[in-house]
C-alpha positions as CSV (number, residue, x, y, z in Angstrom):
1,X,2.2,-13.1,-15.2
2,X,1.7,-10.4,-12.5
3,X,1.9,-7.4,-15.0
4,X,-0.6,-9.1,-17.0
5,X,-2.8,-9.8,-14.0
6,X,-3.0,-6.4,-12.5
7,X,-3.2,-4.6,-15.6
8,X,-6.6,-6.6,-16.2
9,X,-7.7,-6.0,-12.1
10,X,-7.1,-2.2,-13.0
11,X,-9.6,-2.5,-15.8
12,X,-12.2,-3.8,-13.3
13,X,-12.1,-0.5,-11.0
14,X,-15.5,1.7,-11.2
15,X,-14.6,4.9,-9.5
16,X,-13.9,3.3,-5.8
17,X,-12.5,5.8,-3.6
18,X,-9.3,3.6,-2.7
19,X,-8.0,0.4,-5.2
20,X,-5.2,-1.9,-2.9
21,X,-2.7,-4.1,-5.0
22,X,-1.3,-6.7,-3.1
23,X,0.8,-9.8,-3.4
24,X,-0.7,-12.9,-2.5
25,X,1.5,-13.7,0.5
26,X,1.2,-10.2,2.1
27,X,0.4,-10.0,5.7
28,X,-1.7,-7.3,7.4
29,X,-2.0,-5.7,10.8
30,X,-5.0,-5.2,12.7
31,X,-7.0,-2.1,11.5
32,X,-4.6,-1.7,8.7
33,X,-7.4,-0.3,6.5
34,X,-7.9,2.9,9.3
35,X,-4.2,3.7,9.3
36,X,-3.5,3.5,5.4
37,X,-6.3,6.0,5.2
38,X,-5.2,8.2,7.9
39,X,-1.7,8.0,6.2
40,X,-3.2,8.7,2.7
41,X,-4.9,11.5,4.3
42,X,-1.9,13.4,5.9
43,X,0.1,12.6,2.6
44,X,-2.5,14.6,0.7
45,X,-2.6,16.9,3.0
46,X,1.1,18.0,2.4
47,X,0.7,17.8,-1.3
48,X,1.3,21.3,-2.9
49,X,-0.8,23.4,-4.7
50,X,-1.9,21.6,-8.1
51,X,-1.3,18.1,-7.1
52,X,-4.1,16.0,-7.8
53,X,-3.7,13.4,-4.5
54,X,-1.3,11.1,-3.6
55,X,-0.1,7.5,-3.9
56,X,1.0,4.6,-0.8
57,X,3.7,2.4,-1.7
58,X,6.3,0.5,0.0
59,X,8.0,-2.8,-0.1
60,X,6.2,-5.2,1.8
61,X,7.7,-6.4,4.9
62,X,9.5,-9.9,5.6
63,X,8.2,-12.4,7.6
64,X,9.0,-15.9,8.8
65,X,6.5,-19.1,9.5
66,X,3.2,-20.3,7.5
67,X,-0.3,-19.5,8.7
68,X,-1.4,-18.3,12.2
69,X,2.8,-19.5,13.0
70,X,3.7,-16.8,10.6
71,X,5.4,-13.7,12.6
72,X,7.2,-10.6,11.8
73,X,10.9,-10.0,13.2
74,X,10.9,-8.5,16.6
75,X,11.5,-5.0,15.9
76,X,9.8,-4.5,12.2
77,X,10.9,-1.2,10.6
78,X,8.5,0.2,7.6
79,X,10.2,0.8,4.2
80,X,9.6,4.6,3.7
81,X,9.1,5.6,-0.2
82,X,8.9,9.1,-1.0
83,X,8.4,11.4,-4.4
84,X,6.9,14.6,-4.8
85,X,5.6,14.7,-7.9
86,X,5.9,12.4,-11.7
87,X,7.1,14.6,-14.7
């Protein structure tokens, strides 16, 4: 299952700077790599004092179509996730 299969993709990292977990029928944006840096950046960048960095996650957003037909709705809206620290 997917648990199963990311627990062994998380065994496979080697120190890279930034891991991405995905499902398989996520689409992306042009230049999406730039702007979830930038917004990993100014995440950290509020983080206080202590904090060792931060984490991206959202729910991925809904789309209808297959293939190059695929297309987002016509006025997407982000889902916005936000903690400020795990106890």
């Amino acid at each position: 299952g997917p648990c199963k299969a990311r627990a062994l993709c998380g065994a496979l990292w080697a120190g890279e700077e930034y891991v991405l977990q995905v499902d398989a029928h996520t689409r992306f944006v042009e230049g999406w790599d730039e702007l979830c840096i930038a917004q990993l950046v100014r995440a950290e960048a509020s983080l206080p004092g202590g904090c060792a960095g931060a984490v991206l996650t959202t729910y991925p957003q809904g789309y209808e179509g297959a293939g190059a037909a695929a297309s987002l709705p016509p006025d997407p809206q982000p889902v916005v996730m936000c903690i400020d620290r795990f106890d």
